[in-house]
VEXDREN-2710 file (C-alpha; in Angstrom, 1 decimal):
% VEXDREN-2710
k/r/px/py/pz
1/UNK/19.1/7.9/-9.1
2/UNK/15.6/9.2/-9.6
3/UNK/16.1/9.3/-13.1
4/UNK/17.4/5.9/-13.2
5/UNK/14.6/4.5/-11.1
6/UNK/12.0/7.2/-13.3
7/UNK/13.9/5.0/-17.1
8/UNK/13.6/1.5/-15.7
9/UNK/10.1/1.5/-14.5
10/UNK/8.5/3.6/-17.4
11/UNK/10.3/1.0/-19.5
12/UNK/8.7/-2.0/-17.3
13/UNK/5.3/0.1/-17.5
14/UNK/5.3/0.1/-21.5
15/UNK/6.3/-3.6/-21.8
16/UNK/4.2/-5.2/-18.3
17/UNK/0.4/-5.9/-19.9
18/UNK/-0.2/-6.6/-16.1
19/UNK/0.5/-3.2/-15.6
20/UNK/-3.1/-1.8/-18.2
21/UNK/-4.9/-4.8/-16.6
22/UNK/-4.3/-3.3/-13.0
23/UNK/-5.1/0.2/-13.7
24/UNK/-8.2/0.2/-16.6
25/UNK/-9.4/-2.9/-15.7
26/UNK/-8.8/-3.8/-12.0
27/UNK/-8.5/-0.4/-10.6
28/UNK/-12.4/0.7/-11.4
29/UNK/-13.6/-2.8/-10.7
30/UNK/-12.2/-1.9/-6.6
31/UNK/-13.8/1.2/-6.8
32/UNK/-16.9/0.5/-7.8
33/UNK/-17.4/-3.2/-6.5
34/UNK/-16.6/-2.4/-2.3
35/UNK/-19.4/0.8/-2.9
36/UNK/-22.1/-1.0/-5.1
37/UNK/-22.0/-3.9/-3.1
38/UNK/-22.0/-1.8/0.3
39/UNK/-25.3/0.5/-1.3
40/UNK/-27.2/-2.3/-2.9
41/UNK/-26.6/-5.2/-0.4
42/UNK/-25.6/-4.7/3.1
43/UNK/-27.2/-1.1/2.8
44/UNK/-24.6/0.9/5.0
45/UNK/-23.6/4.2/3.0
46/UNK/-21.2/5.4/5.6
47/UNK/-18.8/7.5/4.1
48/UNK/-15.8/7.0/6.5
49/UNK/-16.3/2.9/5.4
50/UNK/-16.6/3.8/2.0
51/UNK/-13.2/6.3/1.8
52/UNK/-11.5/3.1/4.0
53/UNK/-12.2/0.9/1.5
54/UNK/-11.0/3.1/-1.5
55/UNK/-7.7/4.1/0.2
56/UNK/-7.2/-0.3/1.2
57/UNK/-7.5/-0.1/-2.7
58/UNK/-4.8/2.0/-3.2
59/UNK/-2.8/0.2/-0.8
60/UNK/-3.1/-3.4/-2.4
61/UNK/-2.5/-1.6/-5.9
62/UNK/0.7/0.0/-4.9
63/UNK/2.2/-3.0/-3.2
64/UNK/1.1/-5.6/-5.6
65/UNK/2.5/-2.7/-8.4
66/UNK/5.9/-3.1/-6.4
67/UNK/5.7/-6.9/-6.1
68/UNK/5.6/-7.1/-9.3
69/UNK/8.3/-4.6/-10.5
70/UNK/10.6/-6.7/-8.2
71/UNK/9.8/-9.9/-9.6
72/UNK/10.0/-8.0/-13.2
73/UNK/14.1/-7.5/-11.9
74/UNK/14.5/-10.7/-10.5
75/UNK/13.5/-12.4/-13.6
76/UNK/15.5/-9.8/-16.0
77/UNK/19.2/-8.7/-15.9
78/UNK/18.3/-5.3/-14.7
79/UNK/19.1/-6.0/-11.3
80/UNK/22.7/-6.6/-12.9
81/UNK/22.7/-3.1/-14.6
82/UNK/21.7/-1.6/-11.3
83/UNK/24.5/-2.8/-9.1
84/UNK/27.1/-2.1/-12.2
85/UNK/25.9/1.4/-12.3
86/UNK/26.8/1.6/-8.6
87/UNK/23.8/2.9/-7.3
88/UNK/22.0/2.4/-4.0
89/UNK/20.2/-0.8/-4.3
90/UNK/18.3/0.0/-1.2
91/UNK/17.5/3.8/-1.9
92/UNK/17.3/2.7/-5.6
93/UNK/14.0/0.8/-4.3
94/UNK/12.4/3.7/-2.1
95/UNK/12.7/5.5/-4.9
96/UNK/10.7/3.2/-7.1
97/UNK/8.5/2.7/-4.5
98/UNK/8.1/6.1/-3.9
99/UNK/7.6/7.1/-7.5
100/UNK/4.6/4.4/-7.7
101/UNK/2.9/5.6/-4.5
102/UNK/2.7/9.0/-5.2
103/UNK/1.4/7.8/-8.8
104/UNK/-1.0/6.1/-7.4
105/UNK/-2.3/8.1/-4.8
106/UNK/-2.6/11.0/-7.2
107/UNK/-5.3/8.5/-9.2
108/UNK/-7.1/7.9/-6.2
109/UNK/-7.4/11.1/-5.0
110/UNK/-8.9/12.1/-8.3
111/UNK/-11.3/9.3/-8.8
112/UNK/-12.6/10.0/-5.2
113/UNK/-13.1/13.9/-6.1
114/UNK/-15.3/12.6/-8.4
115/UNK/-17.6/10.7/-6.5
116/UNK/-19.9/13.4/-4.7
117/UNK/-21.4/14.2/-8.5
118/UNK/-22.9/10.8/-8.5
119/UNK/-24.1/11.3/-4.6
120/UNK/-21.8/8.4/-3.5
121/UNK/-20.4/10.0/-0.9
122/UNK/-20.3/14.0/0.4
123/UNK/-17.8/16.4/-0.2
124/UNK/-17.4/17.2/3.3
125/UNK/-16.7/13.6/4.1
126/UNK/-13.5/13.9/2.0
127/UNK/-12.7/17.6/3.5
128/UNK/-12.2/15.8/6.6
129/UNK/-10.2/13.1/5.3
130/UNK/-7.7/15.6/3.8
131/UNK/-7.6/17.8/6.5
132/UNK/-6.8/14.7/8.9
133/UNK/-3.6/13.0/9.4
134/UNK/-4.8/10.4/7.8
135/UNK/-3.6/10.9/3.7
136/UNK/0.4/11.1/4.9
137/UNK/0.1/8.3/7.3
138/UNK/-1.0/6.3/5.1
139/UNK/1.3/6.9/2.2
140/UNK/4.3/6.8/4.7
141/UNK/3.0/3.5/5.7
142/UNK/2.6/2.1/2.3
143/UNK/5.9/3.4/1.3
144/UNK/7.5/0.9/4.0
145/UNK/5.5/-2.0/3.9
146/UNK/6.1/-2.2/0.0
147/UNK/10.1/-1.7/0.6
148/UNK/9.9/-4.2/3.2
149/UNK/7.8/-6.5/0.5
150/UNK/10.5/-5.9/-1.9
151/UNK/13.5/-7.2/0.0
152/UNK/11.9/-10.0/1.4
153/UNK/11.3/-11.0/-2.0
154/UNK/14.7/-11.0/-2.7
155/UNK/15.2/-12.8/0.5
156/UNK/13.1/-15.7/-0.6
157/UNK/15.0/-15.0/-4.4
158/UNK/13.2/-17.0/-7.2
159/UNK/10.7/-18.7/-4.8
160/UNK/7.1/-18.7/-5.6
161/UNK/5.5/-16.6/-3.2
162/UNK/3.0/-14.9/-4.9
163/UNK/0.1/-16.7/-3.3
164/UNK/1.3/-16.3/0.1
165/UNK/1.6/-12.7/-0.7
166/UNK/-1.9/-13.0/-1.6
167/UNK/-3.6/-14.4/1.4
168/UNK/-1.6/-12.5/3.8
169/UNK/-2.8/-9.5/1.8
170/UNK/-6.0/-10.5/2.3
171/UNK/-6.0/-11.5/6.0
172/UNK/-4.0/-7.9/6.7
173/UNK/-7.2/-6.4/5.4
174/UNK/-9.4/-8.3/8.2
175/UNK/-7.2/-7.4/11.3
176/UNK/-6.9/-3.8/10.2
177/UNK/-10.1/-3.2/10.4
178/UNK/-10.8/-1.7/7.0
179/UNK/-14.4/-1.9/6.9
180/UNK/-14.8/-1.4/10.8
181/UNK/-14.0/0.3/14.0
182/UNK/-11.5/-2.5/15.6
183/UNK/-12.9/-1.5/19.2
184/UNK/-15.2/-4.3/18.0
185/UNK/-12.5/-6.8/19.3
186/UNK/-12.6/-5.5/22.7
187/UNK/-9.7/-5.5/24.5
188/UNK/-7.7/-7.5/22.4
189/UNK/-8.0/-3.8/19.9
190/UNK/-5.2/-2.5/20.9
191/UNK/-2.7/-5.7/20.5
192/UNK/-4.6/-4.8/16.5
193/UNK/-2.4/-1.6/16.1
194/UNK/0.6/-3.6/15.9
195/UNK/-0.4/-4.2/12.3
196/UNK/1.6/-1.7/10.2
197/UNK/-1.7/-0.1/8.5
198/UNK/-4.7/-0.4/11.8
199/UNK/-3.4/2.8/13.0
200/UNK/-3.6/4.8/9.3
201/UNK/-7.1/3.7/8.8
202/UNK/-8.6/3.8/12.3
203/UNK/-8.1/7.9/11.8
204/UNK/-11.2/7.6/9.5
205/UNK/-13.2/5.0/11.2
206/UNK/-12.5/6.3/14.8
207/UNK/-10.5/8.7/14.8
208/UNK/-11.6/10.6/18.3
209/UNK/-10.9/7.0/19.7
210/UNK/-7.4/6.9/18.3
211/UNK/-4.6/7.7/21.5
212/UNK/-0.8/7.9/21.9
213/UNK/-0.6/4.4/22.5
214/UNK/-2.1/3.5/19.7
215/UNK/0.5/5.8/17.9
216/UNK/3.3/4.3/19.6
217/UNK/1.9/1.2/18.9
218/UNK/2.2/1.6/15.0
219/UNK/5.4/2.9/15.2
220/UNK/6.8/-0.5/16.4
221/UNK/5.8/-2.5/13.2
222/UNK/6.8/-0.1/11.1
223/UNK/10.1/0.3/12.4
224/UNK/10.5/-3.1/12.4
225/UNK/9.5/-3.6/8.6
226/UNK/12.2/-0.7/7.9
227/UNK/15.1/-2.6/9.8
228/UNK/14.2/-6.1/8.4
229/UNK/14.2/-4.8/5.0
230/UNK/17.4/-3.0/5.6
231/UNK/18.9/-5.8/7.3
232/UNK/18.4/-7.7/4.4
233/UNK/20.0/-5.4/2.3
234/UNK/23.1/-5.3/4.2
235/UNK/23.1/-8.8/4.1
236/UNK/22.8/-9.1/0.3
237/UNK/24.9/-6.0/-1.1
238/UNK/27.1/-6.6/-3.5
239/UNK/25.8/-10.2/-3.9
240/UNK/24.0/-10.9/-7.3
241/UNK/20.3/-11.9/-6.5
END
């Protein structure tokens, strides 16, 4: 299977232009942007905000990465191949999703290594970071939320939903509290952690404020995204998308 998954997306890599676009063009563009704008303009050079807003990049790459992928299938007769090869069409996706996570992630983490030489942020900020909870969270996280993505694309089948992707995307970002400590919101905080990825990046922004409630809170979204996305599955198997 990983083999499988490892043929089909190298071969939608070479031919998807979108694919150089995201990662020479867009990729530095949300590094550097979020930090020049944070240094120049609002003149906060908290590292915690900085990292958050890095690792939100890596999140929106890898599930806009898997978006497209899915679409790339839905418009092609791999999906066909796929299910004639009799593989997992559900584990066939983790895989993929997986694959381009850890990909990504990688990236990130090396780009980031690199920013204490230019004095962006300190090394010890990102020693603390790694040495969190934070980094595996997060990826485990991502992992879900782009299978869950996936399937509810081919829920919706050859529906346009690429802009409502987008805004909801972009409104995630907002109630996660990226950029800021949610305790901000007051009491109506915790009812925040019910978004798949508050909990992840509230371990960098506050993470002494972080409790078991909060944990068990995260858990219930993310749980959820895995059984819609495998409800779905069950639902479609065997059918041709």
């Amino acid at each position: 299977m990983i083999n499988a998954a490892s043929f089909l997306l190298t071969k939608k890599i070479i031919k998807d232009k979108n694919f150089y676009i995201q990662i020479f063009i867009r990729l530095p563009f949300s590094l550097i942007l979020p930090i020049y704008f944070m240094m120049k303009y609002v003149e906060v050079r908290q590292d915690n905000v900085i990292l958050s807003l890095l690792f939100w990049s890596f999140v929106t790459t890898v599930t806009f990465e898997s978006f497209f992928f899915t679409k790339y299938e839905l418009d092609s007769d791999n999906i066909n191949l796929i299910q004639l090869s009799g593989i997992n069409y559900y584990w066939y996706h983790f895989t993929i999703n997986t694959i381009i996570t850890f990909f990504m992630v990688l990236i990130y983490i090396l780009l980031i290594l690199l920013l204490p030489l230019f004095n962006i942020i300190s090394f010890n900020s990102i020693l603390m970071v790694f040495n969190s909870a934070f980094i595996p969270v997060l990826i485990f996280t991502t992992i879900i939320f782009a299978q869950f993505i996936n399937f509810f694309q081919i829920f919706m089948g050859r529906k346009m939903m690429f802009n409502l992707f987008n805004l909801f995307m972009d409104v995630l970002i907002l109630v996660t509290g990226v950029m800021f400590p949610i305790t901000l919101f007051g009491k109506w905080s915790n009812i925040l952690y019910l978004f798949p990825f508050t909990y992840p990046f509230q371990l960098i922004l506050q993470e002494n404020s972080v409790s078991l409630l909060n944990i068990l809170l995260w858990g219930i979204p993310v749980l959820i995204l895995l059984l819609i996305s495998l409800l779905i599955f069950k639902k479609n198997r065997g059918v041709k998308y």
